[in-house]
C-alpha positions in Angstrom: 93.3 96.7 108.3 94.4 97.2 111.8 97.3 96.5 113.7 99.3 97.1 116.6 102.9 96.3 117.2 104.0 94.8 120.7 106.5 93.6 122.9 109.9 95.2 123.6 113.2 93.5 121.8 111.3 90.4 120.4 108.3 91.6 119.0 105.2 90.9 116.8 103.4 92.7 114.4 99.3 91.7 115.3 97.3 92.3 112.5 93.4 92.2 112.4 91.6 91.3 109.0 88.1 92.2 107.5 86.9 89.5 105.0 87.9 91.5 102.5 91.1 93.0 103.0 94.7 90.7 102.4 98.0 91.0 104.1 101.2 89.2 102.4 104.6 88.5 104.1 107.8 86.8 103.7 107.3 83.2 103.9 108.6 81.7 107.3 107.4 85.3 109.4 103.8 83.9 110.9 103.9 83.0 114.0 100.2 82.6 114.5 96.8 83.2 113.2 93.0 82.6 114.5 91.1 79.3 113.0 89.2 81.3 110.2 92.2 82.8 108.5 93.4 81.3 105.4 97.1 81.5 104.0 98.0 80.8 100.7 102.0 80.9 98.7 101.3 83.0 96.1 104.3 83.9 93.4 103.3 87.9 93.1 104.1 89.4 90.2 105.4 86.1 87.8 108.4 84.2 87.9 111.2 87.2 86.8 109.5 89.7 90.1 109.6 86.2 92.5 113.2 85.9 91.8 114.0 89.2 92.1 112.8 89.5 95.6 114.5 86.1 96.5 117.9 87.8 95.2 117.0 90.7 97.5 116.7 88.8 100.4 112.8 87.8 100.7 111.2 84.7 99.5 110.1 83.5 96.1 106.7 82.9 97.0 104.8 85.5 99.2 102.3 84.4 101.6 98.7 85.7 101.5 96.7 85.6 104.5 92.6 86.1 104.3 90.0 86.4 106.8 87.0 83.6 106.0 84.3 84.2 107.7 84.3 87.7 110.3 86.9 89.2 111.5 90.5 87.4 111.4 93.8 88.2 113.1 97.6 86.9 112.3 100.7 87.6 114.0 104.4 88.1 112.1 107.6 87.7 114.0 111.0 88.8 112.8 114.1 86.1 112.7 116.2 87.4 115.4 116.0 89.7 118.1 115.1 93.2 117.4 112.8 96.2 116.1 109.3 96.0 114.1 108.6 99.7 112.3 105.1 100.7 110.1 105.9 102.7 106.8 103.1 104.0 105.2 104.3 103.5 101.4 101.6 106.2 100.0 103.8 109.2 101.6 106.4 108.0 99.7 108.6 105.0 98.3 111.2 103.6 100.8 114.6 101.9 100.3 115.1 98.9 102.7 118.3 96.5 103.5 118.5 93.3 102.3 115.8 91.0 104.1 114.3 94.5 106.2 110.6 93.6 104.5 108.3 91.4 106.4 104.7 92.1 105.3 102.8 94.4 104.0 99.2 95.2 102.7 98.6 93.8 99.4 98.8 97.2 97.2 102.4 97.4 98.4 104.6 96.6 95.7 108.4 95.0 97.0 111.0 94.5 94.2 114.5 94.2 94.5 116.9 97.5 93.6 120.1 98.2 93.2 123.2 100.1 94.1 124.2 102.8 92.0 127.4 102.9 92.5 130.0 101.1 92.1 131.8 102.0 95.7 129.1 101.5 97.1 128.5 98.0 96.1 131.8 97.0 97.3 132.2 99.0 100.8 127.7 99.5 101.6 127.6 96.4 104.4 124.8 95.6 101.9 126.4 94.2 98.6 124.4 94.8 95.1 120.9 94.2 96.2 118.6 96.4 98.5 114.7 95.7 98.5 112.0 98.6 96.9 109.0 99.1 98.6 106.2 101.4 96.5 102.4 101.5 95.5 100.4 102.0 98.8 99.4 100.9 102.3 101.4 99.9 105.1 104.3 98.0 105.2 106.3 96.3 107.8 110.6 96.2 108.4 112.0 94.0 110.9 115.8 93.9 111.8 117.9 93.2 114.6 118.7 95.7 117.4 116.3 98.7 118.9 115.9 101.6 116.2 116.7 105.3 115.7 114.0 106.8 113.3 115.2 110.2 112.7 113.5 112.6 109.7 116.5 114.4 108.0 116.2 118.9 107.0 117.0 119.6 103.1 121.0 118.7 103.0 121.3 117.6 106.5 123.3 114.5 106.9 124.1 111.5 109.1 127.1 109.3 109.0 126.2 105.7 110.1 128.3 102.9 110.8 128.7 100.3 107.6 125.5 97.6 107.8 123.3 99.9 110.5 121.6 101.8 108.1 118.0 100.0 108.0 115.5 101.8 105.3 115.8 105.4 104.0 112.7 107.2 102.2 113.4 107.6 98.1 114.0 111.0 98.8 117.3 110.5 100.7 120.8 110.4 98.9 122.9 107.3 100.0 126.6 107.1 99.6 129.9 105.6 100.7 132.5 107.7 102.2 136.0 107.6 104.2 135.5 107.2 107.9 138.5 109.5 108.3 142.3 109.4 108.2 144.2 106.1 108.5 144.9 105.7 111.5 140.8 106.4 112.4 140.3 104.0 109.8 142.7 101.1 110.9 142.0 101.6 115.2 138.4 103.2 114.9 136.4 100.2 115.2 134.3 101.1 112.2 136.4 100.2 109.2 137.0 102.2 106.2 134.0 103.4 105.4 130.8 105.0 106.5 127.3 105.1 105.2 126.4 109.3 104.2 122.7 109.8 104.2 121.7 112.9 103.3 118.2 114.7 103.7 115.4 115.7 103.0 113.9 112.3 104.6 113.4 109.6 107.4 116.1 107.0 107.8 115.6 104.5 110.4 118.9 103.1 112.0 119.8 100.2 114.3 121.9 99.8 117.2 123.0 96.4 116.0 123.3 94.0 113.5 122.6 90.4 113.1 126.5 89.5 112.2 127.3 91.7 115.3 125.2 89.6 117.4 126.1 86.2 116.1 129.6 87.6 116.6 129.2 88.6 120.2 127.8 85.4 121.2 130.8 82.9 119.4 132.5 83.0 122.9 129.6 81.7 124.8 128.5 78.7 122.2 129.3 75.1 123.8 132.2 73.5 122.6 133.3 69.4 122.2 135.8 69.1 124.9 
């Protein structure tokens, strides 16, 4: 498989196809393919897995795409304006917010995991459910916003703003701590609480979220006068 990732803030993930290689994706993410490829819904792993990824933000039914005849290409597109990153799964399992996956190779593996703990389902931005990605190949994460992939020394830690915390390598310790004193707390802009990621590992961060936008743009959306 090859595959290159273009454009700036709105971008596609271009992926060529041998006839006998497969790529799957979230359903809804193609945004096009050439004549001979063939896509398919495909509920990977049974009826208990398909549900789990729907809980963790993906779709029921993953989409398989296949090459018939030579050489095949499709294109995936995220759902809002931001970031396309390549994780190469075989280095190591990754940890991914809710809805972050958006294709893959085949002998990647996505299930849905789970907080583990309890503060951290409560104050995380991200609720109960965060998406596993393991097995091998490549894999794709879309979210909104330009990212900051930074790779994180033995203990070293980064404290990032509630939500903005994209995907995390296995390796890396996620937690849920104070943002500071009160008054930081009440006038800092960032809530109570901040995301503590602590290395050894990559974390990928983004400048924004999708609430943040949505939020940002209430005051320009036409009105009924």
């Amino acid at each position: 498989m090859r595959y290159t990732i273009t454009g700036d803030n709105l971008q596609f993930v271009n992926v060529q196809l041998e006839a006998n290689e497969v790529l799957q994706s979230v359903a809804g993410s193609m945004a096009y393919m050439t004549g001979n490829m063939v896509m398919e819904a495909k509920m990977q792993g049974g009826l208990m897995r398909g549900l789990g990824r729907a809980l963790s933000g993906a779709s029921l039914f993953l989409v398989e795409y296949k090459s018939k005849g030579g050489t095949g290409i499709v294109g995936l597109a995220g759902s809002a304006p931001g970031k396309i990153v390549d994780l190469d799964i075989g280095k190591g399992r990754w940890i991914v917010q809710k809805t972050g996956y958006l294709g893959s190779q085949e002998t990647v593996d996505l299930k849905i995991a789970f907080q583990r703990k309890l503060g951290n389902i409560f104050f995380g931005g991200e609720g109960l459910v965060l998406q596993e990605l393991s097995g091998t190949g490549i894999a794709f994460v879309a979210a909104c916003g330009d990212f900051n992939i930074v790779d994180l020394k033995p203990g070293e830690q980064y404290k990032v703003a509630t939500s903005k915390a994209v995907a995390w390598q296995d390796s890396v310790t996620y937690d849920i701590t104070a943002a500071g004193g009160i008054k930081t707390a009440l006038f800092g802009g960032e809530g109570l609480f901040v995301t503590t990621l602590t290395g050894p590992g990559k974390i990928i961060i983004q400048s924004m979220t999708l609430s943040e936008l949505a939020f940002a743009l209430i005051p320009y959306l036409p009105t009924n006068r």
